[in-house]
Biotite code that builds the C-alpha atoms (Angstrom):
import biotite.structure as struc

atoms = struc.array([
    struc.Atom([116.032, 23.748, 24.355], chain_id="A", res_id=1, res_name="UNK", atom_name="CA", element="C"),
    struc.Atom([114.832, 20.410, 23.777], chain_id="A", res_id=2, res_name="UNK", atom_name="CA", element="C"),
    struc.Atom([113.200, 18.597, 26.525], chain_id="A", res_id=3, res_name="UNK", atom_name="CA", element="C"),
    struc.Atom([114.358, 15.491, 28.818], chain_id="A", res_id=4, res_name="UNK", atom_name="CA", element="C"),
    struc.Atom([112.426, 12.506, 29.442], chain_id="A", res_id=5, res_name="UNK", atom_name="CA", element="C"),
    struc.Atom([111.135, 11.666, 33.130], chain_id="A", res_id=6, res_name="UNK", atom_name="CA", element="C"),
    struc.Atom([113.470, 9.458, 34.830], chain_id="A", res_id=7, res_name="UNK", atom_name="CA", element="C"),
    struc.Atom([112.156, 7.335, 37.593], chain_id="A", res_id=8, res_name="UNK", atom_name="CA", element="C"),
    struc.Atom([113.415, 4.835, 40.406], chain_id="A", res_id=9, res_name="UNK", atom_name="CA", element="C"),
    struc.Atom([112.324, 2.062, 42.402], chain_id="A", res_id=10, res_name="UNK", atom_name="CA", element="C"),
    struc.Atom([113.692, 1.728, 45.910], chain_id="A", res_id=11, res_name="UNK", atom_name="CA", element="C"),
    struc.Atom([112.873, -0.840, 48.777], chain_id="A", res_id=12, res_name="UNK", atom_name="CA", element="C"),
    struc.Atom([114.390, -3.898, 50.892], chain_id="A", res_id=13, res_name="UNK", atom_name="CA", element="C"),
    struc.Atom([114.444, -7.517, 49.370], chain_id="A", res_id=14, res_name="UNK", atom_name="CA", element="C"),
    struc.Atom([110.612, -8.846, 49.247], chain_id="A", res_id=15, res_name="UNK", atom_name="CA", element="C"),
    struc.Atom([109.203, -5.201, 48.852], chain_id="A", res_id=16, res_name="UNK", atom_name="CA", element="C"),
    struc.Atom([108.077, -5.731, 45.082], chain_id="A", res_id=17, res_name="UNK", atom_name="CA", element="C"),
    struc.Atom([110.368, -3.138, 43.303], chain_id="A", res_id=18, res_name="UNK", atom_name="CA", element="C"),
    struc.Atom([110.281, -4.921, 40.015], chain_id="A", res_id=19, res_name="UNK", atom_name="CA", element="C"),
    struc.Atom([106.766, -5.784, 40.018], chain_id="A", res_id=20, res_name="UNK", atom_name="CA", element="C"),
    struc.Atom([105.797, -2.253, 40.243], chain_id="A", res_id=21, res_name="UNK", atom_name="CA", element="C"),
    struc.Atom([108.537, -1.205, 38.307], chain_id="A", res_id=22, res_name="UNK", atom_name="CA", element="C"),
    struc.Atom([107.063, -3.612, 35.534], chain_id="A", res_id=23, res_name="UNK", atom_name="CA", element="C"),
    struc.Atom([103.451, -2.627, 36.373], chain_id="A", res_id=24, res_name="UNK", atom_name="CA", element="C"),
    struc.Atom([104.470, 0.949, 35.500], chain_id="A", res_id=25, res_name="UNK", atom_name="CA", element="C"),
    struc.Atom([105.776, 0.449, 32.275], chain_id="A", res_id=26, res_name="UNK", atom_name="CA", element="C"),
    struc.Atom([103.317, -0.961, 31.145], chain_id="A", res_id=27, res_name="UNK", atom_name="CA", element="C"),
    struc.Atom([100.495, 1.223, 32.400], chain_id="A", res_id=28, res_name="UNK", atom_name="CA", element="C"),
    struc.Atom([102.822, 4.308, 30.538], chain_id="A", res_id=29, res_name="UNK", atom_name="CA", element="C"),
    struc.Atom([103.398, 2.511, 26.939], chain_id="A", res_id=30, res_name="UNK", atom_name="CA", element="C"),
    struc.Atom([105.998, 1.132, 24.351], chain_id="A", res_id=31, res_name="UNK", atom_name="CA", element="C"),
    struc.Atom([108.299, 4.101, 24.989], chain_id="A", res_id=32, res_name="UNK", atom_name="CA", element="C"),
    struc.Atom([109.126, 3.287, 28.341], chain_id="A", res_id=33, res_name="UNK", atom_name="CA", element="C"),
    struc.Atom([112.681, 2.154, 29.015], chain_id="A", res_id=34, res_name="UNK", atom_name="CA", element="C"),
    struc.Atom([112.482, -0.209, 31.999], chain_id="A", res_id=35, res_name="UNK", atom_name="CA", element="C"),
    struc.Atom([115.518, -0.953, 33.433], chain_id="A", res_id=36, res_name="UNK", atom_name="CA", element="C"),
    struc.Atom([117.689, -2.494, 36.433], chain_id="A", res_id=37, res_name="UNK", atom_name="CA", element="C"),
    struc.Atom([120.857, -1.759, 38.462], chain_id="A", res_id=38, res_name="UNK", atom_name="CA", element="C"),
    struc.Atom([123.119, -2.963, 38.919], chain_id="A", res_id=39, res_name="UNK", atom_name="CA", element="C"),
    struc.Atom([122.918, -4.124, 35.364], chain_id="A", res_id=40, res_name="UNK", atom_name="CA", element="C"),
    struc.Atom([120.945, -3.090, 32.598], chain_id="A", res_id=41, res_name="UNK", atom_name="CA", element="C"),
    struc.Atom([123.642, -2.804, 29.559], chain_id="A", res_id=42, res_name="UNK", atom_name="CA", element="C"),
    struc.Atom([125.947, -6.376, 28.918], chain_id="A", res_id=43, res_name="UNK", atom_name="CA", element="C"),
    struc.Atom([128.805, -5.117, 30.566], chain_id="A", res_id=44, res_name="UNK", atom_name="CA", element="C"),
    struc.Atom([127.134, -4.049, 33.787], chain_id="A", res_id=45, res_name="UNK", atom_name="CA", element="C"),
    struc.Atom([125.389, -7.367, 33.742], chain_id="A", res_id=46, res_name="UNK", atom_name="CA", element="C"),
    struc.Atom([128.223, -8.820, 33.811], chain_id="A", res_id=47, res_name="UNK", atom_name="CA", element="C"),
    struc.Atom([129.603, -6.766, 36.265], chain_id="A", res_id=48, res_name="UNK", atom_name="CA", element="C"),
    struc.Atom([125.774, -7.720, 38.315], chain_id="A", res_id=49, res_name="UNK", atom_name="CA", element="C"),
    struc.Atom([127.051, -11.472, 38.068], chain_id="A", res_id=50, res_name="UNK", atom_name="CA", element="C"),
    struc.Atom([130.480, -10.893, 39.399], chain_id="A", res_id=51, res_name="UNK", atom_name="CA", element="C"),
    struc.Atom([128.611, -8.500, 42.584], chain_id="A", res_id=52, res_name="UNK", atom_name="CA", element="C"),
    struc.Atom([125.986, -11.300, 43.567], chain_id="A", res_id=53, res_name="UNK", atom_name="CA", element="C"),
    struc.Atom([129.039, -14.296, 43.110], chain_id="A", res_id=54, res_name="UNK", atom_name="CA", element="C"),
    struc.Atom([130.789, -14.401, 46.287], chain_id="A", res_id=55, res_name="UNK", atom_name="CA", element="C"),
    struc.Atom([129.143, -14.525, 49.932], chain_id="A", res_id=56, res_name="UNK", atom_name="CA", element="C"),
    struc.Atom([132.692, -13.206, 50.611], chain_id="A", res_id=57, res_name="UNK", atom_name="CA", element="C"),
    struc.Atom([132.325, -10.019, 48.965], chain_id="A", res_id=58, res_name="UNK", atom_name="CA", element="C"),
    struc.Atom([133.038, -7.243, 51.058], chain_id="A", res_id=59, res_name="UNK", atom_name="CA", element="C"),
    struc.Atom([131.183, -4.015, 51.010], chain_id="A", res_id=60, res_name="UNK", atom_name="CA", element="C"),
    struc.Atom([133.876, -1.325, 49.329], chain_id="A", res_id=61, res_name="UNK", atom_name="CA", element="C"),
    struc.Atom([134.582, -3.851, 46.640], chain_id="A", res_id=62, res_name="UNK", atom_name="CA", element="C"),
    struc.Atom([130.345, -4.070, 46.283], chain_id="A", res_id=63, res_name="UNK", atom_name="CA", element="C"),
    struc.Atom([130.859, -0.283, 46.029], chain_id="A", res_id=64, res_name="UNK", atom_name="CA", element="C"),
    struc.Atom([133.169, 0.031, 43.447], chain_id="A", res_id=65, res_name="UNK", atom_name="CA", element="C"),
    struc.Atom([131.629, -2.674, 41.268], chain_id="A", res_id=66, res_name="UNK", atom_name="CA", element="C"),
    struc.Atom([127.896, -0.949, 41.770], chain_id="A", res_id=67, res_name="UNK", atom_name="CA", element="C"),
    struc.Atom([129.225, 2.430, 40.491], chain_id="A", res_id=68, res_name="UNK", atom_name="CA", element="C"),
    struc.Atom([131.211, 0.759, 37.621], chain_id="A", res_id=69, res_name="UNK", atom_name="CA", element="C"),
    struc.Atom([127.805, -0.758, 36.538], chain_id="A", res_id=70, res_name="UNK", atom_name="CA", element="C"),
    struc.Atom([126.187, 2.292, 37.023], chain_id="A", res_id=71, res_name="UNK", atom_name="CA", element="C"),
    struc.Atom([128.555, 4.373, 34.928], chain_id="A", res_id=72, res_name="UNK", atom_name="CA", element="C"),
    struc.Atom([128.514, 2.160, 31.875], chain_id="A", res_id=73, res_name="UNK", atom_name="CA", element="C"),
    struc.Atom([124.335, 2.019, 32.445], chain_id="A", res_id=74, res_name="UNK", atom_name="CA", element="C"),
    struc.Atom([123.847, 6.042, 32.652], chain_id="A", res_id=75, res_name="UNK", atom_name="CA", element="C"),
    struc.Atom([125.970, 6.368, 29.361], chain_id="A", res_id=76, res_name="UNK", atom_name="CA", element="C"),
    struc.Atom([124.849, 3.745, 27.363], chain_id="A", res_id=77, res_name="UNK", atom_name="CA", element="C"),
    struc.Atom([121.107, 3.390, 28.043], chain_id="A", res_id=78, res_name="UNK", atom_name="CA", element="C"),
    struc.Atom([119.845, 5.773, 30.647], chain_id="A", res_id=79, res_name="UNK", atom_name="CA", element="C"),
    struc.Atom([121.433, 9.492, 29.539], chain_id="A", res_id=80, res_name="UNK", atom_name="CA", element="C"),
    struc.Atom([120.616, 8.414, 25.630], chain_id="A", res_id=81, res_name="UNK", atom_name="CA", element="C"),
    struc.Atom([116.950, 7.473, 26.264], chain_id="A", res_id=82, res_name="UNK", atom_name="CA", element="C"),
    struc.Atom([116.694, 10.735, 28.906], chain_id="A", res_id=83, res_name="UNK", atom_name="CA", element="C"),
    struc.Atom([118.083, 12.760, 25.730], chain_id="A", res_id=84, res_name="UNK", atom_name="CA", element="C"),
    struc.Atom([115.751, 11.207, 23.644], chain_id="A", res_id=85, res_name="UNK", atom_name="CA", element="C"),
    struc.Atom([112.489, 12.325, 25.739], chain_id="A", res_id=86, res_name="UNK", atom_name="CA", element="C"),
    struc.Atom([112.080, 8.807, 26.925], chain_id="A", res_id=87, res_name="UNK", atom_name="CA", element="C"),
    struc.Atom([110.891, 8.058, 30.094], chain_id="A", res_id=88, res_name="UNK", atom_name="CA", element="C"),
    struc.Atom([112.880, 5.473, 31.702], chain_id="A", res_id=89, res_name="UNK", atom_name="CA", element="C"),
    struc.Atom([111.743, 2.822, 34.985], chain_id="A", res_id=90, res_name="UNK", atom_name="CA", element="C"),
    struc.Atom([115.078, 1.667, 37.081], chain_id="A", res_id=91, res_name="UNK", atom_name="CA", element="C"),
    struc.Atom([114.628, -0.802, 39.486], chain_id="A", res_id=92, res_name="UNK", atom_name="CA", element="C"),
    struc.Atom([116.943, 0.362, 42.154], chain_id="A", res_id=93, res_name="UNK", atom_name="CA", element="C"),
    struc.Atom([119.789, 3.624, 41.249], chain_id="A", res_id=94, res_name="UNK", atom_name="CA", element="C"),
    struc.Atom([121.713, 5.544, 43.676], chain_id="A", res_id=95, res_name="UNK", atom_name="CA", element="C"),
    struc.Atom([119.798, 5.390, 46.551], chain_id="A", res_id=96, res_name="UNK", atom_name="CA", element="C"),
    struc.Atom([120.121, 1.458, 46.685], chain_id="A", res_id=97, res_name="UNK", atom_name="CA", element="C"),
    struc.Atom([123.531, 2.331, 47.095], chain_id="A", res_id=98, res_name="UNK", atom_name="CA", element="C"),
    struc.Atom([122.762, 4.525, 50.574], chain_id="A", res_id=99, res_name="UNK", atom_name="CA", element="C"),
    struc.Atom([120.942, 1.818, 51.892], chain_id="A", res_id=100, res_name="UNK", atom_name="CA", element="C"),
    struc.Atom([122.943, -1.142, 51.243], chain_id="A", res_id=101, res_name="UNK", atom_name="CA", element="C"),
    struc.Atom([126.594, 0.049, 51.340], chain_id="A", res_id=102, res_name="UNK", atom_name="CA", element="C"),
    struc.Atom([126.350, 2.736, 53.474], chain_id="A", res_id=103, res_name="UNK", atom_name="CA", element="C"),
    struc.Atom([124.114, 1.820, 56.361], chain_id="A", res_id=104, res_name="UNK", atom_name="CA", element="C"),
    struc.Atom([124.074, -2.124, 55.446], chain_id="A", res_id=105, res_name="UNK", atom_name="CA", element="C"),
    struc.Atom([127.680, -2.036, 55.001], chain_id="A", res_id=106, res_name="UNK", atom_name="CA", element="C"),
    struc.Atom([129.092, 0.653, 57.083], chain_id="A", res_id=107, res_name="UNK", atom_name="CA", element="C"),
    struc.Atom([130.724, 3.035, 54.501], chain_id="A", res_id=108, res_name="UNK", atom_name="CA", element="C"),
    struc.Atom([131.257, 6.944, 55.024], chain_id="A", res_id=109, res_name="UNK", atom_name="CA", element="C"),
    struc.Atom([128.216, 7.972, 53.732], chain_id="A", res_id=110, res_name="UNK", atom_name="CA", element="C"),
    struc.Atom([129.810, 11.126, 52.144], chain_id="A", res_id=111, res_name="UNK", atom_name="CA", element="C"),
    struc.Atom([132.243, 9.331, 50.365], chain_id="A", res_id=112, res_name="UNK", atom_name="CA", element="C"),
    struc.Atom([128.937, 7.036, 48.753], chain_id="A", res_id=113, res_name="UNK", atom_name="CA", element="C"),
    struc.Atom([127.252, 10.302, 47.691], chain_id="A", res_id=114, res_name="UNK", atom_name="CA", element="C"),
    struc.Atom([130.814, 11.579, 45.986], chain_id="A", res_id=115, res_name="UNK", atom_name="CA", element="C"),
    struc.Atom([131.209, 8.462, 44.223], chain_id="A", res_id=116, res_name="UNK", atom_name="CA", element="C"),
    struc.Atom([127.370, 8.389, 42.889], chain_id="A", res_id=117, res_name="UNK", atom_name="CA", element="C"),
    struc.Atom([127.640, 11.725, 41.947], chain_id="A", res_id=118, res_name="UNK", atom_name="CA", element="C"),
    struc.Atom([130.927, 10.978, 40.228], chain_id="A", res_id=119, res_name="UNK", atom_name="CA", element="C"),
    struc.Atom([129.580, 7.444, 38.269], chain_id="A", res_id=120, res_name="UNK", atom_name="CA", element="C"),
    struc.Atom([126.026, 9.308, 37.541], chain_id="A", res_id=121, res_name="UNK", atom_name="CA", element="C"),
    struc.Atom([127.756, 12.641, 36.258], chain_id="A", res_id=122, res_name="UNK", atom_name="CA", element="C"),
    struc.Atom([125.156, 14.081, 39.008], chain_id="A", res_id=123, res_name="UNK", atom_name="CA", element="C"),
    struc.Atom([122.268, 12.549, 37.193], chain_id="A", res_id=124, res_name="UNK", atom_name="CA", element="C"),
    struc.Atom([119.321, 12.030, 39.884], chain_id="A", res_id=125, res_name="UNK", atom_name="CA", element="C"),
    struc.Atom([115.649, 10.714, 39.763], chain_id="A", res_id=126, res_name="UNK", atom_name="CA", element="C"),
    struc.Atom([113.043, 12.627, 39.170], chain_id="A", res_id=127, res_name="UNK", atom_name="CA", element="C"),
    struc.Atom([110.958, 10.459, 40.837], chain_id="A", res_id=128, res_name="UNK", atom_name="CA", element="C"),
    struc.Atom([112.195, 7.556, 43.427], chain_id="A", res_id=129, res_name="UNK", atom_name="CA", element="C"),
    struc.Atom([109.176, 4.994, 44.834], chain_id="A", res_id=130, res_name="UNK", atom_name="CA", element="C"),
    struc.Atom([110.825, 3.637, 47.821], chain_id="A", res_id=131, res_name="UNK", atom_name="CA", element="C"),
    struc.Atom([108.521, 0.598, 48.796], chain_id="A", res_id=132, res_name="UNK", atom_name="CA", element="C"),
    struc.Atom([108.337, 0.428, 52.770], chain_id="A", res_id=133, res_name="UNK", atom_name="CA", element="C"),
    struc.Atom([108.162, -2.992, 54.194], chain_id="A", res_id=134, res_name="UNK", atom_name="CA", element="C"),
    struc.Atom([109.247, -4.443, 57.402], chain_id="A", res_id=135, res_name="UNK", atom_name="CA", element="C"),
    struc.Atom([112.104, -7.146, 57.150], chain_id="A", res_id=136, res_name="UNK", atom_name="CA", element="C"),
    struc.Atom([110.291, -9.817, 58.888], chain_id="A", res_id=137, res_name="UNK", atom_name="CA", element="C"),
    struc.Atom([107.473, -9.701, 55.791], chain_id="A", res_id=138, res_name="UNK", atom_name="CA", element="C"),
    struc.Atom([110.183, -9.204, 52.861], chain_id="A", res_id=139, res_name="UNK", atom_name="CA", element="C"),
    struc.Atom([111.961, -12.138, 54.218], chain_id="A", res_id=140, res_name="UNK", atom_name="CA", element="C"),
    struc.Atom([108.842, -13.967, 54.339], chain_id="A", res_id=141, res_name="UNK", atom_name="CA", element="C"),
    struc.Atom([107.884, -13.266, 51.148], chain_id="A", res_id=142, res_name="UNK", atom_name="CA", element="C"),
    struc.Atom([111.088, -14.375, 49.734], chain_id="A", res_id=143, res_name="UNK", atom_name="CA", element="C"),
    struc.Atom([111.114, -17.221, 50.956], chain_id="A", res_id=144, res_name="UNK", atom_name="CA", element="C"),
    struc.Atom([107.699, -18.507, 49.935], chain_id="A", res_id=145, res_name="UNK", atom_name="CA", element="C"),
    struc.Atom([108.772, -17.180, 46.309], chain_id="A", res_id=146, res_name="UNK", atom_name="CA", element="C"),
    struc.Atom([108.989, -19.528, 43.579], chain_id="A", res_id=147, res_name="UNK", atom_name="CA", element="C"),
    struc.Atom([112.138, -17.594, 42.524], chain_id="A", res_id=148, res_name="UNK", atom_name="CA", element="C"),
    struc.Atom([115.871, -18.579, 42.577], chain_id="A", res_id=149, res_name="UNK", atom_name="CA", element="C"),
    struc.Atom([117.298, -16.153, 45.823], chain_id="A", res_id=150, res_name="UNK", atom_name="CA", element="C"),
    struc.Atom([120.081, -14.623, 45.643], chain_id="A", res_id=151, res_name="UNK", atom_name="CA", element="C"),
    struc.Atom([123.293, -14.035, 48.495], chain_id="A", res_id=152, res_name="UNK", atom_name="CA", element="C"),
    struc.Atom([121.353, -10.556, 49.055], chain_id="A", res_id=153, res_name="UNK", atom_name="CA", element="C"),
    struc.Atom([117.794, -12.084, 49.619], chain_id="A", res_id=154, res_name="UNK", atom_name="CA", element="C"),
    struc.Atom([119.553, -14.692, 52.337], chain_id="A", res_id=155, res_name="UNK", atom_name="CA", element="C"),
    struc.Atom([120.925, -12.354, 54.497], chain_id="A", res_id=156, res_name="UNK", atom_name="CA", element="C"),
    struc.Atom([120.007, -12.048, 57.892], chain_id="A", res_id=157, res_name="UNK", atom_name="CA", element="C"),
    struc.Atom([117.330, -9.586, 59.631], chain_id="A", res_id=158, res_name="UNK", atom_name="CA", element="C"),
    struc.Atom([119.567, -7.459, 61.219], chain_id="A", res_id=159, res_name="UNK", atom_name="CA", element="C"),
    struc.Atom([120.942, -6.456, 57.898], chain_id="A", res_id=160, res_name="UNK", atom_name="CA", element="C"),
    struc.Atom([117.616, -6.173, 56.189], chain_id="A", res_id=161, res_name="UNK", atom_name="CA", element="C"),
    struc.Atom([116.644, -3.967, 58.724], chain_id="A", res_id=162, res_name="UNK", atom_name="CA", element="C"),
    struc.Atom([120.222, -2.063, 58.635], chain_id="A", res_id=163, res_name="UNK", atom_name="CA", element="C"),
    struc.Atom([118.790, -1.337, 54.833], chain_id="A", res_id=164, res_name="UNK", atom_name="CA", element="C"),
    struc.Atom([115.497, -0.448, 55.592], chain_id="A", res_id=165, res_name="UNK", atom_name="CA", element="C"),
    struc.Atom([116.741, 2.267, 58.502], chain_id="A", res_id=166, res_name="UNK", atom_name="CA", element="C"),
    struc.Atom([118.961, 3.471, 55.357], chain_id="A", res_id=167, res_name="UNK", atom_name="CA", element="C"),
    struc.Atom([115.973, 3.895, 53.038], chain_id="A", res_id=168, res_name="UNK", atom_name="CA", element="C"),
    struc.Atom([113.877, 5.892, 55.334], chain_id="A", res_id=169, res_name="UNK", atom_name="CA", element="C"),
    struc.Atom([116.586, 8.261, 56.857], chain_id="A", res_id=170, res_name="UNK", atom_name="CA", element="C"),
    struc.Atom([116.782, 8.605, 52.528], chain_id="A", res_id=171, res_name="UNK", atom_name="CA", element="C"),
    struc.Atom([113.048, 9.546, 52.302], chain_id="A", res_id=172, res_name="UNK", atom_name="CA", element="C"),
    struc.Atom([113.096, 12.117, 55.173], chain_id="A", res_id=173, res_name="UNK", atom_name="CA", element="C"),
    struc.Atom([116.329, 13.771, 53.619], chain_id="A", res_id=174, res_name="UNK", atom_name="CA", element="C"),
    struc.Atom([114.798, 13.776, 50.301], chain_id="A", res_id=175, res_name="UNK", atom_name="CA", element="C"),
    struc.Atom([111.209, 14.743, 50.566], chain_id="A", res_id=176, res_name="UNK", atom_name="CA", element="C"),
    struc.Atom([111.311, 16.429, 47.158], chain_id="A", res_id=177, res_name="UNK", atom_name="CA", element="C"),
    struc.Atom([111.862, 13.655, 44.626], chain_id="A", res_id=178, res_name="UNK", atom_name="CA", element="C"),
    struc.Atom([110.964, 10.396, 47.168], chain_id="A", res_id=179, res_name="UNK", atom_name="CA", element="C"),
    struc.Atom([107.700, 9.063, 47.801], chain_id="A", res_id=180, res_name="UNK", atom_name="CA", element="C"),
    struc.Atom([107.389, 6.320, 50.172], chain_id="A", res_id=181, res_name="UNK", atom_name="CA", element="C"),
    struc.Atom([104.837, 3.652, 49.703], chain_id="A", res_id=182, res_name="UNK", atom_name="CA", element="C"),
    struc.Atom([103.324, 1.446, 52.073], chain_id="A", res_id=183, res_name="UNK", atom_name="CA", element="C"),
    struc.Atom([104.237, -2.172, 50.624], chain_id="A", res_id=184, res_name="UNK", atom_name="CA", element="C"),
    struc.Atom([102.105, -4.123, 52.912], chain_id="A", res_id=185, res_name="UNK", atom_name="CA", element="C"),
    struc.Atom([99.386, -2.991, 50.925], chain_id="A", res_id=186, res_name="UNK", atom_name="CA", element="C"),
    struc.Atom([97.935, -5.240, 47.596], chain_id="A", res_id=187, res_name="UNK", atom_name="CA", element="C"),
    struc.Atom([99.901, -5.100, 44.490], chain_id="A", res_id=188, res_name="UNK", atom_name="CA", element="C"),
    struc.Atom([97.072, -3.526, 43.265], chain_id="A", res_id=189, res_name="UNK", atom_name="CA", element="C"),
    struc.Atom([96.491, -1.045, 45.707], chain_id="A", res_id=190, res_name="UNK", atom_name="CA", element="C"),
    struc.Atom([100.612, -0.400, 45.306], chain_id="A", res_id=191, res_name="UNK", atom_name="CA", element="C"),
    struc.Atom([99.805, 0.446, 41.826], chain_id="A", res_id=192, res_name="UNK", atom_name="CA", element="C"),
    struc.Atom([97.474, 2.747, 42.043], chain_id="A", res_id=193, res_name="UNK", atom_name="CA", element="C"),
    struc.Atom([99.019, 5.001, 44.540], chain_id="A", res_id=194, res_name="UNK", atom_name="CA", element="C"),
    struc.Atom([101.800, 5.024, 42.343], chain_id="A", res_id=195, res_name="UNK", atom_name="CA", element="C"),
    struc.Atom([100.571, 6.024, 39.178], chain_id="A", res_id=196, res_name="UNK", atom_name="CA", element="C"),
    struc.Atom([98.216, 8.617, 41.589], chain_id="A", res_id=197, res_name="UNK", atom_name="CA", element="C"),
    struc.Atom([101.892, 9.992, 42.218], chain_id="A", res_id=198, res_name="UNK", atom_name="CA", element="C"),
    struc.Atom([103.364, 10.009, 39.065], chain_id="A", res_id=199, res_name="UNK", atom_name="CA", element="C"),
    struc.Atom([100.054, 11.682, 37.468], chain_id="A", res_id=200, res_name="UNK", atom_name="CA", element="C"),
    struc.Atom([100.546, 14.307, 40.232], chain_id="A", res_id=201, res_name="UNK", atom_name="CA", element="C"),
    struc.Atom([104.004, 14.963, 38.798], chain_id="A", res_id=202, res_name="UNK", atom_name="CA", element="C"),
    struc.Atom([103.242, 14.725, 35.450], chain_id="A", res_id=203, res_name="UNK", atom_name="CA", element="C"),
    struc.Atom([100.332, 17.011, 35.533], chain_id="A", res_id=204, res_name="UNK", atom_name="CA", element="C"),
])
């Protein structure tokens, strides 16, 4: 039976530094690495990412329905291939994003969320998820003082960044197993390290 790569995710509210670590990894594990994003990560679900962060009048099913259309496309064109391959592949956010943001953020049935992921992953799941921990009030800070373009996500208010925080750590506790919560008030550096401590741990 030939093996699978190691699929891993990277989880946290705006600000937490999910695609910093997320690049820091793939580099510290080599050419081979796929790193990826969602939504987005093939052309068509980057187009679909455009269309999702367009409108401040987007509602949350129709945020839903676009995420797991991206997602689909993504796990067959780049993520299953490159798993089948014995690749390991990075994804900055996957189906727990989903959890946080539509589900607690936007107040969808949870149960229908995990259907749908299951149905638009073909019940493919992390290995490994890093879900950086960060309080709102520093994410939003952070953002702000960024010399990056924000996006309608990064503006939103603290209420809902805290909505989405609640949602990622009622994730960790269900999912002990494959999640791994980080402290992101710590150094990027210190971030790092605990990270690759964990993945070592996994790999070993």
């Amino acid at each position: 039976m030939a093996r699978r790569g190691i699929f891993i995710s990277f989880e946290g509210i705006e600000g937490a530094g999910k695609s910093t670590q997320s690049e820091r990894l793939a580099t510290a594990l080599g050419p081979d690495v796929v790193l990826t994003r969602e939504p987005g990560g093939t052309p068509i679900s980057e187009r679909i990412r455009d269309i999702f962060l367009a409108s401040d009048d987007i509602t949350p099913m129709t945020e839903l329905l676009l995420i797991a259309a991206a997602r689909t496309q993504h796990v067959d064109e780049r993520i299953r291939p490159a798993l089948d391959a014995n690749r390991t592949v990075i994804c900055d956010r996957f189906i727990d994003a989903t959890v946080a943001y539509q589900g607690y953020r936007g107040g969808i049935d949870l149960s229908f969320i995990h259907q749908l992921n299951h149905i638009a992953t073909g019940g493919l799941t992390p290995d490994i998820t890093f879900i950086l921990d960060l309080p709102p009030e520093i994410g939003t800070s952070r953002q702000q003082h960024a010399e990056i373009a924000r996006d309608r996500l990064d503006k939103e208010s603290l209420a809902s960044h805290r909505k989405v925080r609640t949602g990622y750590l009622s994730v960790a506790k269900a999912n002990p197993h494959r999640i791994k919560l980080i402290d992101a008030t710590q150094s990027p550096d210190a971030i790092h390290a605990e990270v690759l401590a964990e993945y070592e741990d996994y790999t070993w």
